[in-house]
Rosetta silent file (secondary structure, phi, psi, omega in degrees, C-alpha in Angstrom):
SEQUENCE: XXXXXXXXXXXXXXXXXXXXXXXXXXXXXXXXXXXXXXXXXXXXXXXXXXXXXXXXXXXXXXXXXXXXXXXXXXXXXXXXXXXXXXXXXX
SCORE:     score description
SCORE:     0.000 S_00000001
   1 L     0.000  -38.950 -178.874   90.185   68.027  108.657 S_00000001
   2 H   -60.433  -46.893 -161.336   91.825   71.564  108.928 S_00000001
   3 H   -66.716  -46.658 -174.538   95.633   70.119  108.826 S_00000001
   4 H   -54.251  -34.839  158.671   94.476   68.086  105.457 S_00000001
   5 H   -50.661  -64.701 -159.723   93.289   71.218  103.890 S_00000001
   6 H   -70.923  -17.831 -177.021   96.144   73.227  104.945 S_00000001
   7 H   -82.313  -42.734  145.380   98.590   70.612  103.736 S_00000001
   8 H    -3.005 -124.214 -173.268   96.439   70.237  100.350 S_00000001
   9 H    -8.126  -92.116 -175.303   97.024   74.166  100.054 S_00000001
  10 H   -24.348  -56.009 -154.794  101.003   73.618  100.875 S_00000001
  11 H   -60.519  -64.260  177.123  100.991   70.650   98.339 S_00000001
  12 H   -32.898  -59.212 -139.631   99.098   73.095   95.797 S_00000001
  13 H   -92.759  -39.328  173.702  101.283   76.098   96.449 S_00000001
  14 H   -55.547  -42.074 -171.752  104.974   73.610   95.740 S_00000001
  15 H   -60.048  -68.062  135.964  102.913   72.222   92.558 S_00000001
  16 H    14.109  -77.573 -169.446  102.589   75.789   91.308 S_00000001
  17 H   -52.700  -35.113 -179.788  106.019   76.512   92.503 S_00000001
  18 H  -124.466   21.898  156.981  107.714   73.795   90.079 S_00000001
  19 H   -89.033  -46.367  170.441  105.272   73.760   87.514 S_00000001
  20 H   -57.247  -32.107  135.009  106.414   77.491   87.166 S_00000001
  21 L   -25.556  -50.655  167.460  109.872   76.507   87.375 S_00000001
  22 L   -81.541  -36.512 -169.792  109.905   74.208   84.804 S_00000001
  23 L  -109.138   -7.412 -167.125  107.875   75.760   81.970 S_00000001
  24 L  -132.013   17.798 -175.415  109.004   79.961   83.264 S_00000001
  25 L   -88.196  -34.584  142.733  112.703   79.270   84.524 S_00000001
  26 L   -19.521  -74.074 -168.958  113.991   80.337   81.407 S_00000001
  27 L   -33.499  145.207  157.362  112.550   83.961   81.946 S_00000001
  28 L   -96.157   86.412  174.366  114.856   86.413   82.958 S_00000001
  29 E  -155.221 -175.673 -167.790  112.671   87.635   85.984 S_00000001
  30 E   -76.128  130.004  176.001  112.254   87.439   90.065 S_00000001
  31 L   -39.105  171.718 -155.410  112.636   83.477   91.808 S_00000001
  32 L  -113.581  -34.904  177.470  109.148   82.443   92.791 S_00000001
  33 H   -56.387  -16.775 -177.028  110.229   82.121   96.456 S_00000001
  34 H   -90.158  -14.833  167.998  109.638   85.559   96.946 S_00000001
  35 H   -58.945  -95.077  163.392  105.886   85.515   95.614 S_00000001
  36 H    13.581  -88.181  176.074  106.166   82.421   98.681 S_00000001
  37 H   -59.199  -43.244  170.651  107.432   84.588  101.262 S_00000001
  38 H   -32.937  -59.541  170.986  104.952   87.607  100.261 S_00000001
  39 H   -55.200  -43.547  148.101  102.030   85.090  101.296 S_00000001
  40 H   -52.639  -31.064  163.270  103.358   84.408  103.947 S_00000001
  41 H   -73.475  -51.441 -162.906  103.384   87.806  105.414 S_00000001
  42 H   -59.584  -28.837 -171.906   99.972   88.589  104.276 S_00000001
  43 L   -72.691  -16.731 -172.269   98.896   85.454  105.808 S_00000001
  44 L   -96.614  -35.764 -169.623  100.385   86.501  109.176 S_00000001
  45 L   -96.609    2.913  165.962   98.802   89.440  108.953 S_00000001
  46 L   -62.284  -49.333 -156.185   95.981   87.548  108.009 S_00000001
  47 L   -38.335  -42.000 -173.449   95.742   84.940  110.596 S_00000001
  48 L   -81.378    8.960  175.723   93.015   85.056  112.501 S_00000001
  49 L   -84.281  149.809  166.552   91.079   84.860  108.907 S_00000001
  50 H   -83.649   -1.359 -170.279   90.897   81.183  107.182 S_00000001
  51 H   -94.952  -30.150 -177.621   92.342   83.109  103.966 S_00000001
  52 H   -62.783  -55.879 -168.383   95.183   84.282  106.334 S_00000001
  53 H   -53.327  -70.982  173.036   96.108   80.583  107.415 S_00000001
  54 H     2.521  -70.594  157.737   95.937   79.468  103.590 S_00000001
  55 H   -23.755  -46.798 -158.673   97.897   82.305  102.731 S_00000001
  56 H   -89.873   -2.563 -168.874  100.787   80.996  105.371 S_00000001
  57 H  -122.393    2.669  165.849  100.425   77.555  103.879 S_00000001
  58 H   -70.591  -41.446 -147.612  100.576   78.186   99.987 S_00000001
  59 H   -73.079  -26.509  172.588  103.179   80.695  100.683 S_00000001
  60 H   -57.847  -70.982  176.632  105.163   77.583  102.712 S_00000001
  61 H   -68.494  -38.335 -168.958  105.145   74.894   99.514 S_00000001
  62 H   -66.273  -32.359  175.573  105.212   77.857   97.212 S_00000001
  63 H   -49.602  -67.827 -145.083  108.621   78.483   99.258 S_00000001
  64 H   -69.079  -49.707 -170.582  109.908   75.253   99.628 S_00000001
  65 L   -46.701  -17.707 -155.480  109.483   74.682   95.707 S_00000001
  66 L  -122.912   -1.512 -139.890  112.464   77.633   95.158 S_00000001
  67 H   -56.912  -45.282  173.764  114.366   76.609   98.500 S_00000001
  68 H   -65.218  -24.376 -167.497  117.658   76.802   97.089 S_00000001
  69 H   -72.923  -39.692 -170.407  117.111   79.567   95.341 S_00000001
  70 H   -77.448  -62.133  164.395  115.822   81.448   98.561 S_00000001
  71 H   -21.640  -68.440 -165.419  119.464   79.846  100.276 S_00000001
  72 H   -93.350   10.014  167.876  121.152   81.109   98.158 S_00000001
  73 L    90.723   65.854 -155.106  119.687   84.645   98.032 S_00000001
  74 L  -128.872  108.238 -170.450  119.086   84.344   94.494 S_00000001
  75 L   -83.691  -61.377 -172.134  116.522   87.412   93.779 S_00000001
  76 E  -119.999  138.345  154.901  116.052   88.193   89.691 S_00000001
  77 E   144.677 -166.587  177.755  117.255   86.048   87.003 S_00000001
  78 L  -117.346  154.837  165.008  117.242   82.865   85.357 S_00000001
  79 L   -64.330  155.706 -170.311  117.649   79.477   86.354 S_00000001
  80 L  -128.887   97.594 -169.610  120.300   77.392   84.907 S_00000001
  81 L  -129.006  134.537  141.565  118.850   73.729   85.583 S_00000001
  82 L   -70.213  -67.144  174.171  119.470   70.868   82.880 S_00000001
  83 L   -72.058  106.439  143.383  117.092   68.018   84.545 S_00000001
  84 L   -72.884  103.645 -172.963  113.928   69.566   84.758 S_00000001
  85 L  -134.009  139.482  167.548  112.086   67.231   87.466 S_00000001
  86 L   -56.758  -46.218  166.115  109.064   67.970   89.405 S_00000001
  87 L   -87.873  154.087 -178.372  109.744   66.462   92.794 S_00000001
  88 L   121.789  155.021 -177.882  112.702   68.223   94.422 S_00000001
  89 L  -112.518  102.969  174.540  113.923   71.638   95.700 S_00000001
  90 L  -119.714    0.000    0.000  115.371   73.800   93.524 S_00000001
């Protein structure tokens, strides 16, 4: 029951991640992977908490959602995407 949760929570934290993406990508402001990584640390530091584990598994699909973006070091700015699509890593 615990993995199904925490993947639920990943699953959550990528929907988030390319919902934001899609409708905020415009914005001239910071890539969403780094909110992602951010969770992850607190979640580490977190861990032996169930809000720590959470933490590490939002901030992992909140991650994943920006992956290229995080590749390519890409901090502040905006995306320049034509096809807006939900599944996929951009």
């Amino acid at each position: 029951m615990t993995i199904i949760l925490l993947l639920a929570i990943a699953f959550i934290g990528y929907a988030i991640g390319r919902v934001s993406h899609i409708l905020g990508g415009h914005l001239n402001a910071p890539h969403h992977w780094i909110y992602g990584v951010l969770a992850i640390i607190v979640g580490v530091i977190f861990y032996k908490h169930n809000f720590g584990r959470w933490l590490i598994a939002f901030g992992i699909g909140h991650t994943i959602s920006d992956l290229k973006d995080m590749l390519e070091l890409k901090f502040y700015g905006r995306d320049t995407v034509e096809v807006k699509k939900f599944w996929g890593i951009d």
